[in-house]
N, C-alpha and C positions, 0 to 999 in steps of 0.2 A: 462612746468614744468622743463625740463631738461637744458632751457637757464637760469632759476630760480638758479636754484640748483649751474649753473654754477658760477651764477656772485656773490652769495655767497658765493663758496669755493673760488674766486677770491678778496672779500671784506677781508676775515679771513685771507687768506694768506697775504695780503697788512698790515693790522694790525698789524699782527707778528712778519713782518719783522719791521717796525715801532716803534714797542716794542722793538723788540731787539738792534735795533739801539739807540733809546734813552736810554735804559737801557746802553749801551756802553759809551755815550758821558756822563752821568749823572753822571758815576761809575770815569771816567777820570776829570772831571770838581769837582770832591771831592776831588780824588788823588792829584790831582795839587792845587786846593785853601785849602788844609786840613779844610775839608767839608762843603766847604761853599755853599750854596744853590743858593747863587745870579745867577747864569750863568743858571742854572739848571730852576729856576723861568721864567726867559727869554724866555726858550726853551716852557716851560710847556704852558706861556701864550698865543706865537705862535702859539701854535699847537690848542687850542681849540676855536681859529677864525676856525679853517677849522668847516664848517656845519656837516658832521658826526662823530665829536667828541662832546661826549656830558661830559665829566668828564673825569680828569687827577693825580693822584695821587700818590703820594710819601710813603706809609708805612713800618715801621718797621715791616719786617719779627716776630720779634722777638716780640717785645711788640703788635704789631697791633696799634700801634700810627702814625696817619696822620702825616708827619713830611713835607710834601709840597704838597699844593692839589692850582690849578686853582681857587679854590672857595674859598677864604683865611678864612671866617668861619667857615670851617671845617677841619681845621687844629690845633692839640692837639686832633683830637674827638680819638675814640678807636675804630677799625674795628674787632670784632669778628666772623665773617664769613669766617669758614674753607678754603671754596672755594676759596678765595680773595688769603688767606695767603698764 
């Protein structure tokens, strides 16, 4: 249980950091193309070849509108889930 436990808190932290880093490059790749998604789509599509990603997405804090998701039809959907936001 406890190497369980471990390689869980080691999967979450991995994520995290992963998150935050794309959230870095994603936030810069708007600043420079004034907002353009393209570089950003690139990244997105990358990353959900890797096997434990299973969804990738782009919402508006604000409205809760998918504004880039890996899955292209589900982009314009509306995410109303507190959690998410």
């Amino acid at each position: 249980m406890k190497h369980q436990a471990r390689l869980n808190s080691n999967t979450i932290s991995h994520a995290i950091q992963m998150i935050e880093t794309l959230t870095w490059v994603a936030r810069n790749e708007m600043i420079t193309y004034k907002n353009s998604l393209e570089q950003v789509n690139t990244y997105f599509i990358e990353l959900i070849k890797v096997p434990s990603i299973k969804s990738i997405q782009m919402v508006d804090a604000n409205s809760g509108e998918v504004l880039l998701d890996a899955n292209k039809k589900d982009e314009g959907e509306m995410i109303t889930d507190e959690f998410i936001l």
